[in-house]
C-alpha positions in Angstrom: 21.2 108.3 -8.7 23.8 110.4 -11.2 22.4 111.9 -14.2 24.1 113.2 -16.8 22.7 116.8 -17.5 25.0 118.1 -19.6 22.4 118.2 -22.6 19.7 120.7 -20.6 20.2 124.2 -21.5 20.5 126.4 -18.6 17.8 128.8 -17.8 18.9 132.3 -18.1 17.4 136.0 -18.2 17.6 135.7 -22.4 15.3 133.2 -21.9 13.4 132.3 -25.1 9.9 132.1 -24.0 10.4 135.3 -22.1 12.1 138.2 -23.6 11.7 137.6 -27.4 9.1 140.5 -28.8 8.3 138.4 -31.5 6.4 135.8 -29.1 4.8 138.7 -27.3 3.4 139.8 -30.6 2.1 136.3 -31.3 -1.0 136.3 -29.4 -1.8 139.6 -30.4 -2.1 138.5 -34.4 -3.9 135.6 -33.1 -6.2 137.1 -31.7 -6.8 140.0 -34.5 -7.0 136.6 -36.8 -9.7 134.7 -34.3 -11.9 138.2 -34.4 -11.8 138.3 -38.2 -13.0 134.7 -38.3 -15.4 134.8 -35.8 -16.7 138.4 -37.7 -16.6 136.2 -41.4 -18.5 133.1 -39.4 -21.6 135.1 -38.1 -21.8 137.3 -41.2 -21.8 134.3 -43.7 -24.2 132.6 -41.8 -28.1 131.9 -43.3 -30.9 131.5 -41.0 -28.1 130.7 -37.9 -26.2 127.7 -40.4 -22.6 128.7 -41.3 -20.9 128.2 -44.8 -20.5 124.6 -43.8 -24.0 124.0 -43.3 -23.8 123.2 -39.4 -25.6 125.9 -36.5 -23.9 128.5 -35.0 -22.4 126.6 -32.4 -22.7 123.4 -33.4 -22.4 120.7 -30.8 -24.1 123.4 -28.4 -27.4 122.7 -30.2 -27.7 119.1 -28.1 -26.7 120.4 -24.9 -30.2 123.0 -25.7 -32.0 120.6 -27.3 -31.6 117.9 -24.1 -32.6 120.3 -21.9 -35.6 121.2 -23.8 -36.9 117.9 -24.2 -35.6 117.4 -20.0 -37.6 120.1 -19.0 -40.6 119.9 -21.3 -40.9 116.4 -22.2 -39.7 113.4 -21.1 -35.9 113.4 -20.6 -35.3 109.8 -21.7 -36.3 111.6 -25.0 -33.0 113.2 -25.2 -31.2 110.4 -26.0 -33.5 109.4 -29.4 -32.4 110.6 -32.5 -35.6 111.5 -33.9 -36.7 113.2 -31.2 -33.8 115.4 -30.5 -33.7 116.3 -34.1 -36.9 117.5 -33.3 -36.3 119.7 -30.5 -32.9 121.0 -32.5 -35.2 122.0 -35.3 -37.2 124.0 -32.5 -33.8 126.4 -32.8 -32.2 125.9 -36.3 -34.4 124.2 -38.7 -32.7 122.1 -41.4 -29.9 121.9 -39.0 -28.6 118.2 -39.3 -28.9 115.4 -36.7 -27.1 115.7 -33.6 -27.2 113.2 -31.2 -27.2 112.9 -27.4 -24.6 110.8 -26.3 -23.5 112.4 -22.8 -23.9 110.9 -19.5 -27.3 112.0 -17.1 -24.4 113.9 -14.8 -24.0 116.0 -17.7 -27.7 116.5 -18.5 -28.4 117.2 -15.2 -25.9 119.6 -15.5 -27.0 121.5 -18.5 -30.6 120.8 -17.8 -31.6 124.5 -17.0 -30.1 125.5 -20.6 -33.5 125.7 -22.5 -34.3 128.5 -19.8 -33.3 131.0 -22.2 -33.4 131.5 -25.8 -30.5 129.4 -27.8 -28.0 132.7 -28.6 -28.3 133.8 -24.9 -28.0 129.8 -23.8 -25.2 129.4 -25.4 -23.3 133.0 -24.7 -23.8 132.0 -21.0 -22.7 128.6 -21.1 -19.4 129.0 -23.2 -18.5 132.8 -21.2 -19.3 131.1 -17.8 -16.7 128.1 -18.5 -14.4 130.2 -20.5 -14.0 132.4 -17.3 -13.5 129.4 -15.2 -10.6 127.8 -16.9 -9.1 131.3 -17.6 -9.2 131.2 -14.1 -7.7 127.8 -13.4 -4.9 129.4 -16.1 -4.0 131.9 -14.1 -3.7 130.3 -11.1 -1.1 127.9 -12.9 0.6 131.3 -14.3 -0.2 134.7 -13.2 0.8 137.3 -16.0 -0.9 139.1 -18.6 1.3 137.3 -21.0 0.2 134.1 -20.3 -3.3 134.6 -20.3 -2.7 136.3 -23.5 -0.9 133.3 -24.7 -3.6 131.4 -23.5 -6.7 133.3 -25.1 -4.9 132.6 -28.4 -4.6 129.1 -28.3 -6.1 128.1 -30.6 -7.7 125.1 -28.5 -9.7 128.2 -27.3 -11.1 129.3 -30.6 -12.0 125.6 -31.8 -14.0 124.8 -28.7 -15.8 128.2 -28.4 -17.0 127.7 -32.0 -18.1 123.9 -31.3 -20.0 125.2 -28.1 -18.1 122.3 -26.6 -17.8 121.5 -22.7 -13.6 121.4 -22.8 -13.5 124.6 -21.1 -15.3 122.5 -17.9 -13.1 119.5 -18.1 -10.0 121.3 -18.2 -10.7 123.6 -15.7 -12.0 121.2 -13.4 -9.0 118.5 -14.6 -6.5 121.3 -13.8 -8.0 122.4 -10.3 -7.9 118.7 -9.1 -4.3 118.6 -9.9 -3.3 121.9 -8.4 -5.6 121.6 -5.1 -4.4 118.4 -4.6 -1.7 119.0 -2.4 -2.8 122.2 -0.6 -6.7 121.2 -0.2 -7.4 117.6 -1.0 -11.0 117.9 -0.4 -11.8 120.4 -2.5 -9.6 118.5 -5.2 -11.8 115.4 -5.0 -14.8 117.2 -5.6 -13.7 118.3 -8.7 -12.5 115.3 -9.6 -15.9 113.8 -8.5 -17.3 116.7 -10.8 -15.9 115.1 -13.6 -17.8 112.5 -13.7 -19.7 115.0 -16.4 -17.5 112.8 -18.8 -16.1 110.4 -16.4 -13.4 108.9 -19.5 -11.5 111.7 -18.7 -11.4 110.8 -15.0 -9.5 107.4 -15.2 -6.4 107.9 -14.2 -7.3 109.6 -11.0 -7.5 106.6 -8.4 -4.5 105.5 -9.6 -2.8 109.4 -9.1 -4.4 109.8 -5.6 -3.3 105.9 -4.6 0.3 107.0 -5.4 -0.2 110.4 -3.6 -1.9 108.7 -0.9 -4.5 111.3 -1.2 -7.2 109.0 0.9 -8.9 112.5 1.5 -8.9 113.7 -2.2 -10.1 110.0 -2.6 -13.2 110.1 0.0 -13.9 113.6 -1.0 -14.1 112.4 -4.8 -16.2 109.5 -4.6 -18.7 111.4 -2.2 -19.1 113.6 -4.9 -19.3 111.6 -7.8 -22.1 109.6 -5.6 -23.8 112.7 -4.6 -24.2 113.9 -8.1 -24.9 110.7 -9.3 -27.9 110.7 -6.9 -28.9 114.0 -7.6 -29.0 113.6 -11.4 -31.5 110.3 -11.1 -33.3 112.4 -8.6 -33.8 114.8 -11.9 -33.9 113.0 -14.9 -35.5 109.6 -13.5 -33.9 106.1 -13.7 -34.7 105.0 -17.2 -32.0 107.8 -18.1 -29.1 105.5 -17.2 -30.6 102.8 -19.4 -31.1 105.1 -22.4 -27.2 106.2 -21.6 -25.7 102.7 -21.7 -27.3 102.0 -25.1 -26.2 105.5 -26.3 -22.5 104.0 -25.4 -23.0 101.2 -27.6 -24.0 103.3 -30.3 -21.3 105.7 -29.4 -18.9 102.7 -29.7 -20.4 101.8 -33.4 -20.2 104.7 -34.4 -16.7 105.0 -33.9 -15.6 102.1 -35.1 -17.7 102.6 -38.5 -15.9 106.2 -39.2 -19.3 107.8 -38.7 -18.1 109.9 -36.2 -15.3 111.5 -38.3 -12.0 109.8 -37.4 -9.9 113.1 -38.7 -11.8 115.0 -35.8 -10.5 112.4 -33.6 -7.6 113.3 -31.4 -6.8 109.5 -30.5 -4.7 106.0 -31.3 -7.6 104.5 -32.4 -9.1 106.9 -34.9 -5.7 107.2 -36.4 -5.3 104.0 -36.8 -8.3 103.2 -38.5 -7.8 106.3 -41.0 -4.9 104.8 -41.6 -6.8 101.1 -42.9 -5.8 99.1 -39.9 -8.4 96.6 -38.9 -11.0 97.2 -35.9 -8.8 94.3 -33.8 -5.2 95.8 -34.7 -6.7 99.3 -34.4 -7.8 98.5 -30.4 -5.0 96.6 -30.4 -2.5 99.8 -30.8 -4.6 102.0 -28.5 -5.0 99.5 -26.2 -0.7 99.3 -25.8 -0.6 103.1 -25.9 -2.7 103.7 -23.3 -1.5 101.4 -21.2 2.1 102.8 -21.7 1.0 106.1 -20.8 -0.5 104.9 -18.0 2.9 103.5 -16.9 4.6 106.7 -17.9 2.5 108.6 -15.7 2.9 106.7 -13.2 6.7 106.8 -13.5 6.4 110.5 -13.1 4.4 110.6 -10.1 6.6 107.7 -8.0 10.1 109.7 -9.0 8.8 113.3 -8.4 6.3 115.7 -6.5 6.8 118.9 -8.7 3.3 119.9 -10.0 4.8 121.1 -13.2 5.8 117.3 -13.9 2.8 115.3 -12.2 0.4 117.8 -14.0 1.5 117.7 -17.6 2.3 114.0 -17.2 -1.2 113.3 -16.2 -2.6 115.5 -18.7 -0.4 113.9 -21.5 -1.8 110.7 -20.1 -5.3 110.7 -20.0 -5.3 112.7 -23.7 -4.1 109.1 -25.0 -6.6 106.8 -22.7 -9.9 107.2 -24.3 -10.5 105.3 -27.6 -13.4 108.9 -28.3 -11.7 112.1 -27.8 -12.5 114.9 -30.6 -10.1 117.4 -31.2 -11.9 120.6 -29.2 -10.6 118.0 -25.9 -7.6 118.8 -27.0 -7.6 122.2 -25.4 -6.2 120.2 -22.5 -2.9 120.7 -23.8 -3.0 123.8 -22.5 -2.2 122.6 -19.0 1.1 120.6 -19.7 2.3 123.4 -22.2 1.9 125.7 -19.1 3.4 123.2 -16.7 6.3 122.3 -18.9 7.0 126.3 -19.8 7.1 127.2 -16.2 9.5 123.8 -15.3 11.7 124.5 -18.4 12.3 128.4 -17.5 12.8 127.1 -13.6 15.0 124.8 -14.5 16.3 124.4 -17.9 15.6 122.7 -21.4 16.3 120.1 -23.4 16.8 119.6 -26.8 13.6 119.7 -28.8 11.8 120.6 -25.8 10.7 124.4 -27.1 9.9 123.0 -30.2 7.7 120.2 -29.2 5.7 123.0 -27.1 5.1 125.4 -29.9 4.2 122.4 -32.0 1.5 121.5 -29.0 0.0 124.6 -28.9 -0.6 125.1 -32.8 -1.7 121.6 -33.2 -5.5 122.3 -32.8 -5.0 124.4 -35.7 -3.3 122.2 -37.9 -4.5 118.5 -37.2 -7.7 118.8 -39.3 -5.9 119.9 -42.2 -2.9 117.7 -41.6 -5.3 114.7 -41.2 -7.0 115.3 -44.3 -3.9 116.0 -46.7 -1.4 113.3 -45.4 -3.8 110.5 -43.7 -1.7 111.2 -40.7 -3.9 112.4 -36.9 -0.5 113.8 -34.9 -2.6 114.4 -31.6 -1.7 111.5 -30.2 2.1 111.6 -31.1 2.0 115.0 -29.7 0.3 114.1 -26.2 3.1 111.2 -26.1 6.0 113.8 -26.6 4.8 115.6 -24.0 4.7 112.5 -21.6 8.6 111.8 -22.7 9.3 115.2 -21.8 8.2 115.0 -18.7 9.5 111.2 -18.0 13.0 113.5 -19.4 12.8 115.7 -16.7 11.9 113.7 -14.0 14.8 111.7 -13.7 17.0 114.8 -13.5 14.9 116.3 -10.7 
């Protein structure tokens, strides 16, 4: 098939995201900027509750407070409101409510948390996952400048501060895709790892069917099942009953705005900020992520190159799920790396640079964005992203 590619720019040693200082500087302010903020948030903090009136940590405080309740109590406890408030008040009283809404493969997961005090819990948790998807970074792209890039993402800063699991998912999201090829069976297992949040883990049977990675497959689904088993063996049975009410609840939630849609990195949430009905609101993220799914899967059929399958996939699966908060988000530091490296490898288009810089600030921006215009740009980003890669894909 002929392609016209008069319209990509040329790689060349003046490339833009290599020899201009100014970008080297970047992550350097960034990061002076994060340690100022982070300085400001402990110091302002009362009692460990910041300026905002949420704990140090935020989200963190379930992941303790579940595993408190799992080791001391009954873990089916976890997943009542009441009662978790009560163990969170254990750590930070006054705190708020905040409720336990994660499947028992994640519990079982966090369950030996409580082990140590909250600060230390949560140091350990956050520097442990940090390190792995550093990690899974620098296997994508092995300078100092990238990781630098990296560490001031601001993706990084966001879910560090929420004492969120992104670091986890992305690190075992982006392992999967770059094992894939070279060891498939390690590649299922994390992919069967992921069944800590398993929404994020949709699109993988239909990758591996069109790598016809039956080994990544087997490997994956052993996994899931092992871990599956190992968590009931844990937390008990009635756990998975208490988990598919906390969906519903989840769901209603959502839908009501209770979980705050200008958090919310997806179709969905935009579209309800934005006064569409519940129906036209499903409606849109229904199409959405069933054209991603299709661009995705136009990707993989026309090309191997990891750079394009990864970001695709990535771009993808940010635009499946229907609950996606904006610390998830720190996905899109996999694609921006993917597309970076494929752009200086093999040229750009028009827009593409832009549409990369716009991706990696966007964790910074969206909240404020949301709140001053009505307008969530996460998903219109993450679909960008998978018409860059559809772009580039039919040249190579």
């Amino acid at each position: 098939m002929s392609t016209n590619t008069s319209r990509i720019e040329p790689a060349n040693g003046n490339d833009y995201w290599l020899n201009q200082r100014r970008l080297r500087a970047y992550p350097v302010i960034f990061l002076g900027v994060y340690m100022v903020i982070s300085i400001c948030w402990i110091l302002l903090s009362t009692n460990m509750i910041d300026i905002k009136g949420t704990p140090l940590g935020a989200d963190f405080i379930t992941f303790w407070a579940a595993s408190h309740l799992g080791l001391h109590g009954n873990p089916v406890d976890a997943y009542d409101a009441l009662k978790i408030h009560a163990a969170e008040e254990l750590v930070v009283p006054s705190s708020g409510v905040f409720v336990w809404l994660y499947p028992p493969t994640f519990f079982a997961l966090v369950l030996p948390l409580a082990k140590l005090p909250y600060i230390a819990s949560y140091l350990a948790f956050m520097l442990t996952t940090l390190s792995g998807f550093l990690a899974t970074m620098w296997k994508i792209s092995p300078t100092r400048q990238s990781i630098l890039l990296v560490l001031a993402f601001p993706g990084v800063l966001i879910n560090f501060m929420s004492g969120q699991n992104a670091f986890l998912t992305a690190t075992l999201a982006g392992l999967s895709l770059l094992l894939l090829q070279k060891n498939p069976v390690l590649a299922g297992i994390c992919i069967g790892l992921l069944a800590v949040k398993p929404h994020l883990a949709i699109l993988f049977p239909l990758a591996l069917m069109i790598s016809a990675a039956w080994q990544a497959m087997l490997s994956a689904a052993i996994t899931s099942g092992l871990f599956i088993i190992l968590s009931t063996f844990l937390l008990g049975t009635q756990v998975w009953d208490a988990f598919l009410n906390a969906i519903t609840f989840a769901r209603q939630l959502n839908e009501q705005g209770a979980l705050p849609w200008e958090k919310m990195s997806t179709v969905f949430a935009g579209a309800r900020a934005l006064e569409l009905s519940l129906t036209a609101a499903y409606a849109l993220h229904a199409s959405i992520a069933l054209l991603a799914t299709m661009g995705m899967i136009t990707v993989w059929r026309r090309t191997i190159d990891l750079h394009l399958r990864g970001a695709s996939f990535v771009a993808a699966t940010l635009l499946i799920s229907p609950h996606l908060f904006v610390y998830d988000m720190l996905w899109l530091a996999l694609p921006i790396a993917w597309l970076t490296l494929h752009g200086m490898a093999h040229g750009w288009r028009k827009g593409d640079r832009e549409l990369l810089i716009l991706a990696w600030l966007y964790p910074l921006i969206s909240l404020g964005m949301t709140k001053s215009v009505g307008l969530q740009i996460g998903p219109l980003i993450s679909f960008g992203l998978l018409l860059m890669t559809l772009r580039h894909s039919r040249v190579g």
